[in-house]
C-alpha positions in Angstrom: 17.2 46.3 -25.3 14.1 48.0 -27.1 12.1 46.1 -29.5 14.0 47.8 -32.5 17.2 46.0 -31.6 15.7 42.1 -31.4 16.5 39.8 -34.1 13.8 39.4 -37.1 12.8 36.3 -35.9 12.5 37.0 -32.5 10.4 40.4 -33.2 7.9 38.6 -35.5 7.5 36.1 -33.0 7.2 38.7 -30.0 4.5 40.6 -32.7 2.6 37.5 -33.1 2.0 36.7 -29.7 0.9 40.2 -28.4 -1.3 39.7 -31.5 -2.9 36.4 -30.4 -3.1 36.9 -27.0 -6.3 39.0 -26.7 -7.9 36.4 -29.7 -7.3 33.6 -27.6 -8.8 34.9 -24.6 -11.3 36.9 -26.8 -12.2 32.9 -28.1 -12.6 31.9 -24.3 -15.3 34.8 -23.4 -17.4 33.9 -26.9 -17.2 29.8 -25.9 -19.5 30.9 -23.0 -22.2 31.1 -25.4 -21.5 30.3 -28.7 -21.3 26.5 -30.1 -18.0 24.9 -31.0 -18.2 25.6 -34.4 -18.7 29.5 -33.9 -15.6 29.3 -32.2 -13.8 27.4 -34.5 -14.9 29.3 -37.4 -14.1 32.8 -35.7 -10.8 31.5 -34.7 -9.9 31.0 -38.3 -11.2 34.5 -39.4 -9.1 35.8 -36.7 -6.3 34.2 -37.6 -6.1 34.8 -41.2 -6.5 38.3 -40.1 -3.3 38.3 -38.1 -1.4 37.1 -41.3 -2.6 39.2 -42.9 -1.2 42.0 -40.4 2.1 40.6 -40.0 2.9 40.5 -43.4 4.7 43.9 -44.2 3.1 46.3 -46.0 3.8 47.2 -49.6 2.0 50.4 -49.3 4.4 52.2 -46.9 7.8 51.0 -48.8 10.2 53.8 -49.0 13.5 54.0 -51.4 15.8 56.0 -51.0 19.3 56.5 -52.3 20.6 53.7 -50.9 18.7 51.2 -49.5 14.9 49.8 -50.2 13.1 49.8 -47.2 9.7 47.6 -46.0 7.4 48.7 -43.3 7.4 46.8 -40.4 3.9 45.0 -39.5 2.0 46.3 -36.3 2.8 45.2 -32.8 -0.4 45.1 -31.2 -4.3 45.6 -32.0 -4.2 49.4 -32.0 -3.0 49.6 -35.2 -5.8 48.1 -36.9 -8.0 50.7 -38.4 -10.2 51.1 -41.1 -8.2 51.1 -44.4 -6.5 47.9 -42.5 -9.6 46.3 -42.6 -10.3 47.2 -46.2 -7.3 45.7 -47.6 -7.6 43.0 -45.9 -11.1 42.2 -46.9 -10.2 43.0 -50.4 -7.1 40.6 -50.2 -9.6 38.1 -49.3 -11.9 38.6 -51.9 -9.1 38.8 -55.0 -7.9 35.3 -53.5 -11.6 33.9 -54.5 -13.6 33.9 -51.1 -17.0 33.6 -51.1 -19.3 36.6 -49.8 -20.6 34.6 -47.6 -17.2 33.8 -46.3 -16.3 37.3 -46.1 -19.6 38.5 -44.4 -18.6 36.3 -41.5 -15.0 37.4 -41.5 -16.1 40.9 -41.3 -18.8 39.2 -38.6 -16.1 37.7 -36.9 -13.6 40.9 -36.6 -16.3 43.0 -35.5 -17.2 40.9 -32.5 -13.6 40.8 -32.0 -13.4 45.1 -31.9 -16.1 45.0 -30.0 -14.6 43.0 -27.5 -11.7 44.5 -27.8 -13.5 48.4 -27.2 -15.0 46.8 -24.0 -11.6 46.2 -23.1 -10.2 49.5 -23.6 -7.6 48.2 -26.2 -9.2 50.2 -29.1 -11.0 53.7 -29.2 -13.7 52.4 -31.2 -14.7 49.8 -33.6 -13.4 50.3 -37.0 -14.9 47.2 -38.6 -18.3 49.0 -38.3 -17.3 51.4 -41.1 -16.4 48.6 -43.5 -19.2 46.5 -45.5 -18.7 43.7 -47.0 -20.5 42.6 -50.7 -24.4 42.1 -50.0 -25.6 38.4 -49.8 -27.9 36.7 -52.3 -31.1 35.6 -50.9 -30.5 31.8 -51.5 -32.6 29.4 -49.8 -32.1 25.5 -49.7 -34.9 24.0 -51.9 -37.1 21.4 -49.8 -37.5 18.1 -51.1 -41.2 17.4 -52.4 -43.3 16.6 -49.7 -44.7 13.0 -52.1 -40.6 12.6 -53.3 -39.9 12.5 -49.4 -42.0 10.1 -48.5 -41.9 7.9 -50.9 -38.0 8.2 -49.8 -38.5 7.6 -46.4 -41.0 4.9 -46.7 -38.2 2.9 -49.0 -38.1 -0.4 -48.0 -34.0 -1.2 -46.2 -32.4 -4.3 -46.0 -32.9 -4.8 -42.7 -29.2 -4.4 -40.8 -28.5 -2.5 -37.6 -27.0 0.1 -40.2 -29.9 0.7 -42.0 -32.5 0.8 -39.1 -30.3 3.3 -37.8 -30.3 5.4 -40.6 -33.8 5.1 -40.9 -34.0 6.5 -36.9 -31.7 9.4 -38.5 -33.8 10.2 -41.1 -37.2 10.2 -39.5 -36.1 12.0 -36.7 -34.2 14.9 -39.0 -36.9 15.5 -40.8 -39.3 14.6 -37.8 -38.1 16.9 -35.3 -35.9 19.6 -37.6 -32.6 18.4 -36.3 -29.5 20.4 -36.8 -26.9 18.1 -38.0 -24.8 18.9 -34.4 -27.7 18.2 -32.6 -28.8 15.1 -33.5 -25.0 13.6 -33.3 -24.9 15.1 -29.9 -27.8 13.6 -28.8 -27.4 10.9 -25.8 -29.7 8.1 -24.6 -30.9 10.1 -21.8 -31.9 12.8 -23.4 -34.7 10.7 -25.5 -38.2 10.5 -23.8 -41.8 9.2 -24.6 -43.2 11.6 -27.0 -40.5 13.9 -26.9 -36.8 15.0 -27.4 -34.2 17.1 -25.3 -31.7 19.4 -27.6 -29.1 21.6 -26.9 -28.5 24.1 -29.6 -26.7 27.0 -30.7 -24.9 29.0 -28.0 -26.2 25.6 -25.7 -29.6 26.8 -25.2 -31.8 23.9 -24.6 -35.2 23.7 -26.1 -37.5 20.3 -26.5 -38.5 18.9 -29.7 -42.1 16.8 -30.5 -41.1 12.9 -31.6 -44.0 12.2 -34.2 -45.4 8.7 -34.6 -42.9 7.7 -38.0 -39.6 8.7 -35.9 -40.7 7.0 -32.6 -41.1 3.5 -34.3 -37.4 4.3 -36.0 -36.1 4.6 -32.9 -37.8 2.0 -31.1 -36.5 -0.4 -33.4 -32.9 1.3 -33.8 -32.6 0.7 -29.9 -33.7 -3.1 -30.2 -30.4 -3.4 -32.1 -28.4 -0.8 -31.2 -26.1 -3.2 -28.6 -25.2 -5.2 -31.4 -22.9 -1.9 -31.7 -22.5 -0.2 -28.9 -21.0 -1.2 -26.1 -22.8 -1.0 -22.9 -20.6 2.6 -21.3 -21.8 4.3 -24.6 -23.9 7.1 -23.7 -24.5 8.8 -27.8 -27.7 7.6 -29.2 -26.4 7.0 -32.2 -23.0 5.3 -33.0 -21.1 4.1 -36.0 -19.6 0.3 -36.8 -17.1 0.4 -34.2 -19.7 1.4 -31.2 -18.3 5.3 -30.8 -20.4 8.1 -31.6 -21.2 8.6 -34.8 -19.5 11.9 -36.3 -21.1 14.9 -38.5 -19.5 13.4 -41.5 -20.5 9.9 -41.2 -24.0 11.0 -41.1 -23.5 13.0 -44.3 -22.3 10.3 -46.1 -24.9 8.2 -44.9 -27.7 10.1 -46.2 -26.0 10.4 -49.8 -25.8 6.6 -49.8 -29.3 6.1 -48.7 -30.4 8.9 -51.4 -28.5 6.8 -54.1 -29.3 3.5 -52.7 -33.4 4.6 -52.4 -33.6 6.2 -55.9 -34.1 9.4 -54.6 -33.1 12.2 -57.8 -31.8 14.6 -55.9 -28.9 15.3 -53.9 -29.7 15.4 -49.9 -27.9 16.4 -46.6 -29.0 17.0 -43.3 -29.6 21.2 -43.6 -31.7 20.3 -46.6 -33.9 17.9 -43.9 -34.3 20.2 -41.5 -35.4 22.6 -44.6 -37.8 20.6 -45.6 -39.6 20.0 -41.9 -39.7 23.8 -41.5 -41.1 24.7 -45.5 -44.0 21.5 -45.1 -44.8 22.9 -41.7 -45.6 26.2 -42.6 -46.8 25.3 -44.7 -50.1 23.2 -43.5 -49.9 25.3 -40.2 -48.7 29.1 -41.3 -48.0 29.7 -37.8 -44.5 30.9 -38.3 -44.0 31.7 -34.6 -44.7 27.4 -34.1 -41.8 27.0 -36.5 -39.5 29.6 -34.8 -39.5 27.7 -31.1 -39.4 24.1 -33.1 -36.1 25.7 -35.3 -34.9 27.0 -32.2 -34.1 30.2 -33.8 -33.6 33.2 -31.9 -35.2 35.8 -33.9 -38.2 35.5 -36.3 -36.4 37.1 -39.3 -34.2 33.9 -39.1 -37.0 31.8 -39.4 -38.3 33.7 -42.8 -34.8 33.1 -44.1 -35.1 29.5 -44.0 -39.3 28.8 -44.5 -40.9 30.2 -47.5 -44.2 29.8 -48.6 -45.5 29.0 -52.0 -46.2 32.6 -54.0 -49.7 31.2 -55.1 -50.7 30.4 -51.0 -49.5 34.1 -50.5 -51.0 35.4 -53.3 -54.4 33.9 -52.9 -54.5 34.6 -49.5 -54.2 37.8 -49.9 -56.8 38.2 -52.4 -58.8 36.8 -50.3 -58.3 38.7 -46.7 -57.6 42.3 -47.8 -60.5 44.4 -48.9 -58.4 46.6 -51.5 -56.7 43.5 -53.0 -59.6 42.8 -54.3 -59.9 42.5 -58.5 -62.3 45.5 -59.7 -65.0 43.9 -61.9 -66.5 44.8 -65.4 -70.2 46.5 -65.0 -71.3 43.6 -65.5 -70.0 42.0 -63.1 -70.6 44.6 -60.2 -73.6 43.0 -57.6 -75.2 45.5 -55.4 -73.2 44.7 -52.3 -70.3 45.7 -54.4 -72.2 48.8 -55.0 -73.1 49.9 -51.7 -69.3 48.6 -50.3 -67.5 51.3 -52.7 -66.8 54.3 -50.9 -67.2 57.9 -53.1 -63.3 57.7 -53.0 -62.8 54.4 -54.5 -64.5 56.0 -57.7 -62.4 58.2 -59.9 -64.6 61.3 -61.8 -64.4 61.5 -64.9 -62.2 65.0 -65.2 -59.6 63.6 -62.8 -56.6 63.3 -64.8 -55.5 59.5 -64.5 
């Protein structure tokens, strides 16, 4: 019996699964390298994609005289082309996703084709003829450096609770946590002066504990058995002694916010930030700030530091020697003079 003759149900299901088979194993080869939540978010594009391909197709619905026809959806990946792709992206954009959302569906499929060319299941990789809508440059604002720590030198009430929060927040904006880092961190991976992280795609990279966030934690582990129990490896652990969870940290830091008078909304991104803007900041070794972010390239890094226009600006004023402002006559000193070059001076028939 040929696929033609299977019931409905039985052919979408059979479609499906010769559709999801080479994600799921596509999803195994990119956890080798890639955090959880890469995974779980390209498992998501992927699937919405495959909805989308086992819907049938309006465009290819043919009348005739007696009956109304639907096309059938594709069987397998080599049907997914380019104009596929389009529609699909446009679907997703007329439902109200962000273009954030789509630039990392289009990521997401494109790894996937890739993968998928390496395996010899498609020709080539059609995703790399389809662009999505161009991001806006948007960076997190940082939290005023005096705001800040006036926050964080708020007086708490004193409970195992807030000592812990107060390790939390010294060390986020301390060390320049990621929010899955620092609830994945474990008592053994906490030394002297310094910290032990793994981050994106598990790479491991170690972290400076400043003075501030090393007297938070001393005093978070002087209390910290009143909660955990004593098999409890996670440094940090909610009421009931497990580890504490992404989303209970969140919430945490919007209560302390409220709680501390702090104007502003904050979350742990907006931490991390923060360490990286005030950094540059004071040092303007951008390179410094990479290996602390743990960010694999440097154009990362300029994506989430910026530095104030006026430091930029002054700076260059300063350092190059044709930013400098032409003075009045007046003005001019010799060594200004003698510095000018006959090419630096315009003549007075050169049209302007």
């Amino acid at each position: 019996m040929s696929a033609s003759d299977l019931p409905d149900d039985s052919l979408d299901t059979a479609r499906r699964q010769a559709l999801t088979r080479p994600c799921q194993q596509f999803l195994a080869h990119l956890a080798q390298d890639s955090s959880a939540a890469t995974v779980s978010a390209y498992q998501r594009d992927l699937e919405a994609l495959i909805h989308f391909m086992l819907r049938p197709s309006p465009v290819e619905t043919t009348v005739d005289a007696d009956t109304s026809t639907t096309a059938r959806s594709p069987a397998d990946w080599q049907a997914l082309d380019v104009p596929t792709l389009r529609r699909f992206l446009g679907a997703e954009r007329s439902r109200g996703l962000a273009p954030r959302s789509l630039a990392r569906r289009r990521a997401a499929i494109s790894r996937f084709c890739g993968w998928l060319v390496d395996h010899g299941i498609l020709a080539h990789n059609p995703a790399g003829l389809v662009q999505t809508p161009r991001l806006p440059d948007h960076l997190p604002r940082p939290v005023d450096i005096d705001s800040l720590s006036r926050f964080l030198d708020c007086p708490h009430d004193g409970t195992p609770l807030a000592i812990r929060d107060q390790a939390m927040l010294e060390l986020l904006y301390g060390s320049g946590l990621r929010l899955s880092e620092l609830v994945s961190l474990d008592l053994d991976m906490l030394e002297t002066r310094r910290l032990r992280v793994r981050g994106k795609g598990n790479k491991p990279r170690q972290l400076p504990i400043g003075s501030r966030a090393r007297q938070a934690l001393d005093a978070w582990l002087k209390v910290r058995g009143q909660l955990a129990p004593a098999d409890e490896t996670a440094l940090f652990v909610g009421q009931r002694g497990q580890r504490l969870g992404q989303r209970g940290v969140q919430l945490r830091l919007v209560t302390q916010a409220k709680t501390r008078g702090l104007p502003e909304h904050l979350h742990p991104h907006r931490l991390r930030h923060s360490f990286a803007s005030h950094l540059l900041e004071s040092s303007g070794d951008l390179r410094a700030v990479q290996e602390l972010l743990g960010h694999a390239h440097l154009s990362t890094t300029q994506v989430y530091t910026r530095l104030d226009w006026q430091q930029l600006a002054s700076a260059y004023d300063q350092a190059h020697p044709r930013a400098r402002r032409q003075r009045g006559p007046e003005e001019a000193t010799p060594a200004d003079i003698d510095a000018a070059s006959p090419a630096d001076v315009p003549l007075k028939d050169d049209p302007l």
